[in-house]
MMTF fields as JSON, N, C-alpha, C and O atoms, coordinates in Angstrom:
{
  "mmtfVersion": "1.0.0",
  "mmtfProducer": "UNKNOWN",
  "numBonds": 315,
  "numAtoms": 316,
  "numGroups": 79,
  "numChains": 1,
  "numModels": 1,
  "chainsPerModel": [1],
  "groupsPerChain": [79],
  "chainIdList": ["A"],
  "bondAtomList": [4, 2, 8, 6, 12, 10, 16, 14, 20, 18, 24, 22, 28, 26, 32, 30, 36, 34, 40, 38, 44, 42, 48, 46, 52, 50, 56, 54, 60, 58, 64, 62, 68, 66, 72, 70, 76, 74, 80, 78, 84, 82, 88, 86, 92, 90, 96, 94, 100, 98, 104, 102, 108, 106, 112, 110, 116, 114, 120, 118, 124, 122, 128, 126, 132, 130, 136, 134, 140, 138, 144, 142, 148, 146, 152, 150, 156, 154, 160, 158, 164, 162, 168, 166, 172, 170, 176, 174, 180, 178, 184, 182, 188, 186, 192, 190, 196, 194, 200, 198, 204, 202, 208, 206, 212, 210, 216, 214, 220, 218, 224, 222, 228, 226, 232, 230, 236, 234, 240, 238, 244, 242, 248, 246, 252, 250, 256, 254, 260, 258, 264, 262, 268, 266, 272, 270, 276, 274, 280, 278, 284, 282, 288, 286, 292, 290, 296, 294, 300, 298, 304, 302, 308, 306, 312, 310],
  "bondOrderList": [1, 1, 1, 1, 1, 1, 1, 1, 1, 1, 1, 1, 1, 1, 1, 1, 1, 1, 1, 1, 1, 1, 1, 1, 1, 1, 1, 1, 1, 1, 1, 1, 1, 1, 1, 1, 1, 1, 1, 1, 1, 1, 1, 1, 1, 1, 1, 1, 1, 1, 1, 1, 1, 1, 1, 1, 1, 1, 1, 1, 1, 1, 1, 1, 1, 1, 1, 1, 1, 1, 1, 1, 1, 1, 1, 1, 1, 1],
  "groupList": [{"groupName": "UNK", "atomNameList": ["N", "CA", "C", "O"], "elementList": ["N", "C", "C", "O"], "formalChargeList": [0, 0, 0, 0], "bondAtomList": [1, 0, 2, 1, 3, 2], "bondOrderList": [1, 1, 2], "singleLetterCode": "X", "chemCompType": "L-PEPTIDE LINKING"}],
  "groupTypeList": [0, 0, 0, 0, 0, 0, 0, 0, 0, 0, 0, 0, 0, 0, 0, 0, 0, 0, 0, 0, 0, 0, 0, 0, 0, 0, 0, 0, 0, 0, 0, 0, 0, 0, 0, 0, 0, 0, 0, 0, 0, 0, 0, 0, 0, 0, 0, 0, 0, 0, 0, 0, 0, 0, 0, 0, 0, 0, 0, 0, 0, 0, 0, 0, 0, 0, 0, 0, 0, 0, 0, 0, 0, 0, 0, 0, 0, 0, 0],
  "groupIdList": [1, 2, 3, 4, 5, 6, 7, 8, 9, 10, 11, 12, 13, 14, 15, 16, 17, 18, 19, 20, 21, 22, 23, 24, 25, 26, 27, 28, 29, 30, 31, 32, 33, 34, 35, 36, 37, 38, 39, 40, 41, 42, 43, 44, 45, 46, 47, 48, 49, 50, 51, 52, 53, 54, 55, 56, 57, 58, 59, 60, 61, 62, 63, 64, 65, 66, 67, 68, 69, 70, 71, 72, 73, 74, 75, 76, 77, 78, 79],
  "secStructList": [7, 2, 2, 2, 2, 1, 1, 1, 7, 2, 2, 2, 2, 2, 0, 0, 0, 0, 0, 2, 2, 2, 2, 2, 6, 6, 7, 7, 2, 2, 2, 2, 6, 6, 6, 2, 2, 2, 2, 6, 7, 7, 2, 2, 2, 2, 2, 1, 7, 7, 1, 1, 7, 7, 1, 1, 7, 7, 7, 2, 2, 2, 2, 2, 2, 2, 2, 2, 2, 2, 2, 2, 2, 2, 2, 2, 6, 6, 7],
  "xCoordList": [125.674, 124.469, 124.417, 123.862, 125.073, 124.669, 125.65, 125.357, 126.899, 127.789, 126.737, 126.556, 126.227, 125.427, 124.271, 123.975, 123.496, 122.221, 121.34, 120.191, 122.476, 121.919, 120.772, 119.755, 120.943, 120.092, 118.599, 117.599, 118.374, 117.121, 115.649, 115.583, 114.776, 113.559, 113.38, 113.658, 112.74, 113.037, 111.733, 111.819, 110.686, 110.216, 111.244, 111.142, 112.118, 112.906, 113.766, 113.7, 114.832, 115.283, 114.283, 114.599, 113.446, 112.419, 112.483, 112.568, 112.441, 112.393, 113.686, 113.771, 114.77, 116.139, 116.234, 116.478, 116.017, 116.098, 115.298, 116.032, 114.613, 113.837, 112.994, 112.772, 111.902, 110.261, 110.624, 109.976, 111.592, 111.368, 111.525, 110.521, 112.492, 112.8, 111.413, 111.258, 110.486, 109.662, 108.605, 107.846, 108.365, 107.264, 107.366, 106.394, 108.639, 109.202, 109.017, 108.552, 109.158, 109.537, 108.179, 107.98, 107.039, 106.095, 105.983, 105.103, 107.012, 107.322, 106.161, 105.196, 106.158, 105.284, 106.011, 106.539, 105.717, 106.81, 106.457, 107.281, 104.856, 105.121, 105.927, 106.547, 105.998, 107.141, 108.141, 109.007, 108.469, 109.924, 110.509, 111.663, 109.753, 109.94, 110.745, 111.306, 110.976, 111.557, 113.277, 114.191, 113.59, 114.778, 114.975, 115.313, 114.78, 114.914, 115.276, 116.306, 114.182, 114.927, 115.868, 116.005, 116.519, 117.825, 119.116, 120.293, 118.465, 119.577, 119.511, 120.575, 118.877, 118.38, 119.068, 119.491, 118.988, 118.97, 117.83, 116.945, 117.91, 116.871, 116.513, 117.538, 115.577, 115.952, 116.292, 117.217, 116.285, 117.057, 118.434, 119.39, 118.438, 120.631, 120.832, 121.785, 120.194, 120.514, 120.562, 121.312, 120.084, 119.385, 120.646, 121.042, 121.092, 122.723, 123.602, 123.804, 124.419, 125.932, 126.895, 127.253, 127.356, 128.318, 129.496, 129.901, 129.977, 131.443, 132.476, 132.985, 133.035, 134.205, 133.973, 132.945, 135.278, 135.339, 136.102, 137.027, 135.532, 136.597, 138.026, 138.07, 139.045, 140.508, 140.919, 141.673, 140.291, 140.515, 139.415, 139.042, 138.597, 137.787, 138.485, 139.061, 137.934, 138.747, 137.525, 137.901, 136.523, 135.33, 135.504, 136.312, 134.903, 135.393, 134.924, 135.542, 133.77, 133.637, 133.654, 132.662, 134.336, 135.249, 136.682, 137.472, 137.198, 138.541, 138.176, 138.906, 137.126, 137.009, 137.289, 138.304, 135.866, 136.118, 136.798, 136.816, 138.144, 139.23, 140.435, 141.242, 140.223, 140.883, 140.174, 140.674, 139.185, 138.418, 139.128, 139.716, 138.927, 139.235, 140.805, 141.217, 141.755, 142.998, 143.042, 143.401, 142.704, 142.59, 142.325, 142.94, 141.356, 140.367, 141.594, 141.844, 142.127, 143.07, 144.335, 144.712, 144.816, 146.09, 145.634, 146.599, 144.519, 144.152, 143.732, 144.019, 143.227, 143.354, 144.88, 144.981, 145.737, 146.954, 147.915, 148.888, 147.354, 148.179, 147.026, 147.448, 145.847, 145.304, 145.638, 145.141],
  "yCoordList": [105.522, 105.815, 107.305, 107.647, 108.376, 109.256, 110.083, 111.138, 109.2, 109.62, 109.18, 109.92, 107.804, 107.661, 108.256, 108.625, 108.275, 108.932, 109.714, 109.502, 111.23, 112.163, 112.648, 113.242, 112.431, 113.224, 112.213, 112.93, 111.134, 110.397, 110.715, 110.694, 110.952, 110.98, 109.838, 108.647, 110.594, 110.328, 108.868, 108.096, 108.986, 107.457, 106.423, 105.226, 106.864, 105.77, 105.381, 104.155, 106.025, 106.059, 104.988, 103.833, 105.076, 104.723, 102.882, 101.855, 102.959, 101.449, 100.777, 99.568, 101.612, 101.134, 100.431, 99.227, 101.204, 101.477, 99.75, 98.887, 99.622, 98.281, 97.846, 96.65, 98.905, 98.948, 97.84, 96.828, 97.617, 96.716, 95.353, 94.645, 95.053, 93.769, 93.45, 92.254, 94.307, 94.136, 93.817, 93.019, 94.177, 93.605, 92.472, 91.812, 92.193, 91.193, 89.939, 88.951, 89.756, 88.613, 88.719, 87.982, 89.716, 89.647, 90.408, 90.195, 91.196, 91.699, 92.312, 92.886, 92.279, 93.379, 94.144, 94.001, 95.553, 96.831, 97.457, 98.21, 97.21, 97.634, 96.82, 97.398, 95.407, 94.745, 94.967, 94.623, 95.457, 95.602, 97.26, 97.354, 98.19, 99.421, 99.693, 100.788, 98.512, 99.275, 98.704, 99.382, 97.486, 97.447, 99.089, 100.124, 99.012, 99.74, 101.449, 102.115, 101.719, 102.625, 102.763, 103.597, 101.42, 101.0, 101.162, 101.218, 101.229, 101.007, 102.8, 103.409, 103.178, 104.756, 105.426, 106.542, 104.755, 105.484, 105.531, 104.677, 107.071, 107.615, 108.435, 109.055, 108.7, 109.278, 110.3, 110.563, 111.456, 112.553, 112.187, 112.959, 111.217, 111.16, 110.982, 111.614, 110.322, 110.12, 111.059, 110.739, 112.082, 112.912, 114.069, 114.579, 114.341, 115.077, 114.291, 113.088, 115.522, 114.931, 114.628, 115.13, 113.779, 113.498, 114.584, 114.534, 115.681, 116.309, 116.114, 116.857, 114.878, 114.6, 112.818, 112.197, 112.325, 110.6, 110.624, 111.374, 109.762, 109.106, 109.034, 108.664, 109.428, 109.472, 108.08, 107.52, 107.355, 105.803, 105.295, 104.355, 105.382, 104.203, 103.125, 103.453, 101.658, 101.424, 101.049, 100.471, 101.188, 101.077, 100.995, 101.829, 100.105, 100.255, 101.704, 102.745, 101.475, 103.303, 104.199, 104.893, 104.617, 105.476, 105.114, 106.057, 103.854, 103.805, 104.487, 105.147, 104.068, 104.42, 105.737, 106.371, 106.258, 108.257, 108.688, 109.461, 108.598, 109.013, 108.988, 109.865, 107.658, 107.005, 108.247, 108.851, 108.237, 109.554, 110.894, 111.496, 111.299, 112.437, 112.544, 113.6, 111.442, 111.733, 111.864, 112.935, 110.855, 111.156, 112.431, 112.848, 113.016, 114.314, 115.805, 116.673, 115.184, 116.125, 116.24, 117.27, 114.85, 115.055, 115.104, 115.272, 115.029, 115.163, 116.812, 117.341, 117.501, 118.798, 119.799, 120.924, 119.245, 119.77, 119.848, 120.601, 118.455, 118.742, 119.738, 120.14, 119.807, 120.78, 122.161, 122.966],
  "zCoordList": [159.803, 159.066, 158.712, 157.668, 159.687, 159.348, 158.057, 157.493, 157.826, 156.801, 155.183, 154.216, 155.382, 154.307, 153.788, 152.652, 155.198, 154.904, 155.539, 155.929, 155.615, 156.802, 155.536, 155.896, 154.419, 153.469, 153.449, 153.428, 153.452, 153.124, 154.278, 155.507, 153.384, 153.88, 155.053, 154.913, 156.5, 157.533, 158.088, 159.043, 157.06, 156.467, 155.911, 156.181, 155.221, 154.53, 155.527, 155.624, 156.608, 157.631, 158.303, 158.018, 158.913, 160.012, 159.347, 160.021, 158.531, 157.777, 157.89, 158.102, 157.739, 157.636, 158.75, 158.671, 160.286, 161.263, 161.736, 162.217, 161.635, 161.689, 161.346, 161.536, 160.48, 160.489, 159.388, 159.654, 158.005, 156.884, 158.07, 158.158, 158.785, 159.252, 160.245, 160.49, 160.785, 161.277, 160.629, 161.178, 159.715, 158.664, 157.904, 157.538, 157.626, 156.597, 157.834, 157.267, 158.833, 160.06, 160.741, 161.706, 160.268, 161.195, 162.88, 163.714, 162.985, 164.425, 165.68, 165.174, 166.512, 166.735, 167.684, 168.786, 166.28, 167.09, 168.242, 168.761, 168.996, 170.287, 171.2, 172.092, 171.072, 172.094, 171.798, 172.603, 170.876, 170.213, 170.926, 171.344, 170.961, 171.643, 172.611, 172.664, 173.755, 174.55, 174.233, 174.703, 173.452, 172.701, 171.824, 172.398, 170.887, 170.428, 171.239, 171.139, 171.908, 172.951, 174.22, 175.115, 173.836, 174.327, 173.457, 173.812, 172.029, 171.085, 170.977, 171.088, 170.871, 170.92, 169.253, 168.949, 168.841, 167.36, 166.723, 166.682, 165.98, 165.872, 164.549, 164.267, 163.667, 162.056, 162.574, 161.806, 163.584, 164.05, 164.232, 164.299, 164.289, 164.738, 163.229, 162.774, 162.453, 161.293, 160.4, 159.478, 160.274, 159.993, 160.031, 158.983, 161.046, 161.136, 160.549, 160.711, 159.435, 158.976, 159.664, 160.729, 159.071, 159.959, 159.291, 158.13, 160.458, 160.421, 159.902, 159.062, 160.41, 159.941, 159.986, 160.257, 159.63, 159.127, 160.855, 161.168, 161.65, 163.223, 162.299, 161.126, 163.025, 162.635, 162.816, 162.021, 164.149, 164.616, 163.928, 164.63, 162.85, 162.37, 160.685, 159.648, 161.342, 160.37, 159.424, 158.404, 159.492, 158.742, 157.308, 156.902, 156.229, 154.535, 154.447, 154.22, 154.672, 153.95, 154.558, 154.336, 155.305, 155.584, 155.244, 155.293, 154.888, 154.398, 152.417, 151.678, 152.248, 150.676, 150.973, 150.684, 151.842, 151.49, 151.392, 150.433, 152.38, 152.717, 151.48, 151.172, 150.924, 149.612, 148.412, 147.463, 148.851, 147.349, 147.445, 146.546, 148.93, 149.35, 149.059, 148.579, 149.341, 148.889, 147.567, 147.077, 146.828, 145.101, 144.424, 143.442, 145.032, 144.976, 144.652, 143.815, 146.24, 146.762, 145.504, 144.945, 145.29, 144.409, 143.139, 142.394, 142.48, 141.302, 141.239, 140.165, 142.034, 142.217, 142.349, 141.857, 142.951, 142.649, 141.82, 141.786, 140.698, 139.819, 138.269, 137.185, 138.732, 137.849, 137.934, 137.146]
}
């Protein structure tokens, strides 16, 4: 999440996070609380970029970035 959307307003986050699936299903997010602070993600973790792509992830997007970033790279060297 945080490669996608360390940039999004930390309301829009908060929804991602569960608040839409909680409204849409009817939830009630105080029973839901102490899951959730088990799962412990948070619009603050989200919220930080992510550094670098895991070297061991085989994730699509991080296989795309990496695929951009090489393109990037050799389309820059031959300019």
């Amino acid at each position: 999440m945080r490669f996608a959307f360390s940039d999004i307003d930390e309301k829009e986050v908060r929804m991602m996070l569960g608040e839409n699936a909680a409204k849409l299903y009817n939830f009630d997010l105080d029973a839901l609380r102490a899951a959730a602070n088990e799962a412990n993600i948070t619009p603050g973790q989200v919220a930080v970029p992510l550094d670098e792509i895991p070297a061991d992830s085989t994730c699509i997007t991080f296989q795309r970035a990496r695929a951009m970033e090489m393109m990037g790279a050799k389309s820059g060297a031959t300019s």
